[in-house]
Z-matrix of the N, CA and C atoms (Angstrom, degrees):
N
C 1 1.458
C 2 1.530 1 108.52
N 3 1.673 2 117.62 1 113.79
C 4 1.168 3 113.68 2 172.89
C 5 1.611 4 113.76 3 -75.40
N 6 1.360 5 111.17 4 168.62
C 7 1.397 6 136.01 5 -172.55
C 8 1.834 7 115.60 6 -47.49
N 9 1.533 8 90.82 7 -54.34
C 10 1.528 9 94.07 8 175.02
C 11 1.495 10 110.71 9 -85.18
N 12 1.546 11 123.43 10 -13.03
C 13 1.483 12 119.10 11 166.79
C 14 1.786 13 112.70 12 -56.39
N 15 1.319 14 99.90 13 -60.75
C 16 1.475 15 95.14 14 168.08
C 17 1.506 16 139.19 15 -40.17
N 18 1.866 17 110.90 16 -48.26
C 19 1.503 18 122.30 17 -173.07
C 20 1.379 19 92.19 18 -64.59
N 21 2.113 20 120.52 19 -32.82
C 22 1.584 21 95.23 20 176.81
C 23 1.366 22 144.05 21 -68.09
N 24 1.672 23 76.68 22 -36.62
C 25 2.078 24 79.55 23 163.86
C 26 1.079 25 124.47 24 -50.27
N 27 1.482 26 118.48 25 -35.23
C 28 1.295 27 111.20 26 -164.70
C 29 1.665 28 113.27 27 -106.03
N 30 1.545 29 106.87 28 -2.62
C 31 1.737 30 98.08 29 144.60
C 32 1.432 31 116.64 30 -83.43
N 33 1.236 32 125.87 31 -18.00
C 34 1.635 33 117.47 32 174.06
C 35 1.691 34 102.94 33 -69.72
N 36 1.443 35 119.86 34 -16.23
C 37 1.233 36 96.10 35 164.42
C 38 1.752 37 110.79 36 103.58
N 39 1.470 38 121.97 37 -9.56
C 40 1.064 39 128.47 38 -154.93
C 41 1.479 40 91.08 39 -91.14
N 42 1.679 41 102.01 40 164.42
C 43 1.145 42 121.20 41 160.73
C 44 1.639 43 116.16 42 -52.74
N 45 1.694 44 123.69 43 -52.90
C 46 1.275 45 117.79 44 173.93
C 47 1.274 46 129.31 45 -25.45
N 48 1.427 47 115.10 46 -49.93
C 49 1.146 48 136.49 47 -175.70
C 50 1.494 49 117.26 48 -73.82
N 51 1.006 50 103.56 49 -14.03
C 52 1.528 51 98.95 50 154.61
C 53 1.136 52 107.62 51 -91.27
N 54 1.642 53 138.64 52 -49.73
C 55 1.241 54 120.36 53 -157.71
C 56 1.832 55 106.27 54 -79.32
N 57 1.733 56 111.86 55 -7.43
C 58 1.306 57 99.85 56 -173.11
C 59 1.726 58 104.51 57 -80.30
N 60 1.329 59 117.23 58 -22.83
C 61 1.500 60 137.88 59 179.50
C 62 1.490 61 95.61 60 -60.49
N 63 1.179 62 124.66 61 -79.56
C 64 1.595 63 126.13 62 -179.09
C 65 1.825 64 96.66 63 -42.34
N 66 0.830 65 131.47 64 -105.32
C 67 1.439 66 142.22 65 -178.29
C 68 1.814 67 114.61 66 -5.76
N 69 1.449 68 108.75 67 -55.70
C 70 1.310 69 97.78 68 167.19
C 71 1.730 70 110.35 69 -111.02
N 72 1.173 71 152.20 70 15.65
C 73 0.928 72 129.65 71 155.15
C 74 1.772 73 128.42 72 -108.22
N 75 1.707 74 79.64 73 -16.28
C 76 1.770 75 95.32 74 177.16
C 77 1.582 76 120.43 75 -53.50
N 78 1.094 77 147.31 76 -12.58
C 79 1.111 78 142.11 77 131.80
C 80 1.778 79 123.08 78 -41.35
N 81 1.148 80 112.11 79 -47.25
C 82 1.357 81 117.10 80 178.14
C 83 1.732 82 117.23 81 -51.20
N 84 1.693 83 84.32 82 -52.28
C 85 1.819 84 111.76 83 -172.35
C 86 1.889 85 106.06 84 -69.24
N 87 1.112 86 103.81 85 -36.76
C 88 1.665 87 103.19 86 172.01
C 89 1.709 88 102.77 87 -61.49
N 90 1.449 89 99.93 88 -75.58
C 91 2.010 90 96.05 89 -177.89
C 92 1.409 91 102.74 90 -23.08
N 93 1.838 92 128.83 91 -66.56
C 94 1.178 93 85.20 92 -153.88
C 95 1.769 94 105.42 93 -82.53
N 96 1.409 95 121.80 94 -32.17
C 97 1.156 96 106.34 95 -165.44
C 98 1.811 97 111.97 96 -55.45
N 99 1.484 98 140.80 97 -5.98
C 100 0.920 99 133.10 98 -155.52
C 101 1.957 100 105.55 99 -90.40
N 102 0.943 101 123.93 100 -24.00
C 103 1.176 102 128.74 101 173.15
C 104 1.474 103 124.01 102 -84.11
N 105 1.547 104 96.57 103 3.23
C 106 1.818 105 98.90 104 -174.84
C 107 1.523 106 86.65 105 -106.19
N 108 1.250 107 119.04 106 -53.53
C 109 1.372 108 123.02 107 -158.12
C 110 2.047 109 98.46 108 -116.84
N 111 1.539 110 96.36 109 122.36
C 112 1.595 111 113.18 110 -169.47
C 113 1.566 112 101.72 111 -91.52
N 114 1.147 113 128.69 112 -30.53
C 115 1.430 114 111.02 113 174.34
C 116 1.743 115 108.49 114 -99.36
N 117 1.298 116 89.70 115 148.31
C 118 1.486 117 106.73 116 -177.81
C 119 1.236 118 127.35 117 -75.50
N 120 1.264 119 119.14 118 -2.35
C 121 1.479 120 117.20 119 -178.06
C 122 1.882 121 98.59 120 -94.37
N 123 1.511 122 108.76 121 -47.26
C 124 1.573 123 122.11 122 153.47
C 125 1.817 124 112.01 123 -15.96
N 126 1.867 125 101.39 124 -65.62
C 127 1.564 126 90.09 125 -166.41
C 128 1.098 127 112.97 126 -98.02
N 129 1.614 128 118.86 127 7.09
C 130 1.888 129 119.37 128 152.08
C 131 1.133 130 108.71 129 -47.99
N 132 1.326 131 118.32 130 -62.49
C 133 1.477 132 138.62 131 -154.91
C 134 1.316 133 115.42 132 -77.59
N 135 1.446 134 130.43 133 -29.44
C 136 1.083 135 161.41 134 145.83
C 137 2.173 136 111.10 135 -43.12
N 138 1.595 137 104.33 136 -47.73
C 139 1.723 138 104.00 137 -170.57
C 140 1.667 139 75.23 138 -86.90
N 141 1.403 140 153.25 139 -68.00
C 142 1.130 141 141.67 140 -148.92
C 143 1.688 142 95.56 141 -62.69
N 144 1.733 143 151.80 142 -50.15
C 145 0.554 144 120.68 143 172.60
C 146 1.821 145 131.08 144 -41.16
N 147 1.192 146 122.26 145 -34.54
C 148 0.954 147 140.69 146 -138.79
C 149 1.705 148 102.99 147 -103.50
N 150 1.666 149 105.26 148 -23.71
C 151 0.995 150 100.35 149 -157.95
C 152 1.899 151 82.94 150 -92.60
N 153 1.013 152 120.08 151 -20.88
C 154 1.858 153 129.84 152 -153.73
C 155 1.970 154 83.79 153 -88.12
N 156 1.460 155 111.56 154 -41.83
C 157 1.924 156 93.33 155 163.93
C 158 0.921 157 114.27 156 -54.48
N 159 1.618 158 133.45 157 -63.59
C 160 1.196 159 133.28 158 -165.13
C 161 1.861 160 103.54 159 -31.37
N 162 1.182 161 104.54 160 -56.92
C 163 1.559 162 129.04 161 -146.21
C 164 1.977 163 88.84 162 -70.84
N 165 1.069 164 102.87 163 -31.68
C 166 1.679 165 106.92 164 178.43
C 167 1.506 166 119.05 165 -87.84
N 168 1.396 167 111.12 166 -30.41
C 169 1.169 168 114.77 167 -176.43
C 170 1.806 169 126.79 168 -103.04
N 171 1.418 170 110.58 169 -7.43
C 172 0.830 171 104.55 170 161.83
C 173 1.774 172 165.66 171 -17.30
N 174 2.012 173 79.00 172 -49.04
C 175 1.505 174 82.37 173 -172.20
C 176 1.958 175 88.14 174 -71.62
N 177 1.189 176 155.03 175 46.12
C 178 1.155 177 159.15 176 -148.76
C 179 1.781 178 97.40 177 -138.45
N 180 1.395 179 102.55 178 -49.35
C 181 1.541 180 107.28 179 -165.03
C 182 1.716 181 101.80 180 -70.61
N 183 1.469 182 123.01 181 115.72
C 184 1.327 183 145.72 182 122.82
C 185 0.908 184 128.13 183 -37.93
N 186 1.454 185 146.55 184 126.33
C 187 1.493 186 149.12 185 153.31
C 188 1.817 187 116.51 186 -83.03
N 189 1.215 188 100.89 187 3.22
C 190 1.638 189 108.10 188 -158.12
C 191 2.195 190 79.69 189 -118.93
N 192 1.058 191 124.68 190 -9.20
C 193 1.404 192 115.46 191 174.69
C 194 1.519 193 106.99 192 -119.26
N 195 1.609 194 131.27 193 7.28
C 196 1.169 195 122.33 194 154.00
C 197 1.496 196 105.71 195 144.34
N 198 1.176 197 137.96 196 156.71
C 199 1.377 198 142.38 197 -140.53
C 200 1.399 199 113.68 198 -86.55
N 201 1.213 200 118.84 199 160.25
C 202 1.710 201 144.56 200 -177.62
C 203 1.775 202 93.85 201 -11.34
N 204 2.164 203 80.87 202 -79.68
C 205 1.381 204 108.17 203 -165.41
C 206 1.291 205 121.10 204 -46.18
N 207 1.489 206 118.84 205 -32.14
C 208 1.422 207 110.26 206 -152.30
C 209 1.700 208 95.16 207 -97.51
N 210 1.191 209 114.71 208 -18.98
C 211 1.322 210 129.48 209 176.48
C 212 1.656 211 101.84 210 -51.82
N 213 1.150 212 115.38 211 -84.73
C 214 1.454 213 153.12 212 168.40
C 215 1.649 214 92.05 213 -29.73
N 216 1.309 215 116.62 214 -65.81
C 217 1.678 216 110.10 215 175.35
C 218 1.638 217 131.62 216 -42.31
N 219 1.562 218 102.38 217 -56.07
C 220 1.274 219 133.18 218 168.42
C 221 1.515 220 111.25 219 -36.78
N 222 2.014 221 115.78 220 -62.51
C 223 1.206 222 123.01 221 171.67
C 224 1.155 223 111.36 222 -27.59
């Protein structure tokens, strides 16, 4: 799944698009959330918050004001 395949799912709004977001970026989203928050039930609850912004805030993300990652990081 390329980069902009994903941001589409998840401006169409679908469920996929969340689970394709968790699936390939959820590794990313643990690294950073794992050093803020030490218990693990914290940074479950914490990537699902995070992942349900993504899913709201989207139509927000630009590619012409700076990349995927740092977008996605920032959140």
């Amino acid at each position: 799944l390329r980069e902009d395949q994903l941001i589409q799912l998840l401006r169409e709004r679908g469920e996929e698009g969340v689970e394709a977001l968790l699936q390939y970026y959820g590794p990313l989203m643990r690294y950073v959330i794992a050093p803020i928050l030490p218990d693990p039930r914290d940074r479950e609850e914490c990537l699902w918050e995070v992942a349900m912004r993504v899913w709201q805030k989207i139509h927000l993300y630009d590619p012409q004001r700076g990349s995927w990652n740092s977008w996605l990081t920032a959140l």
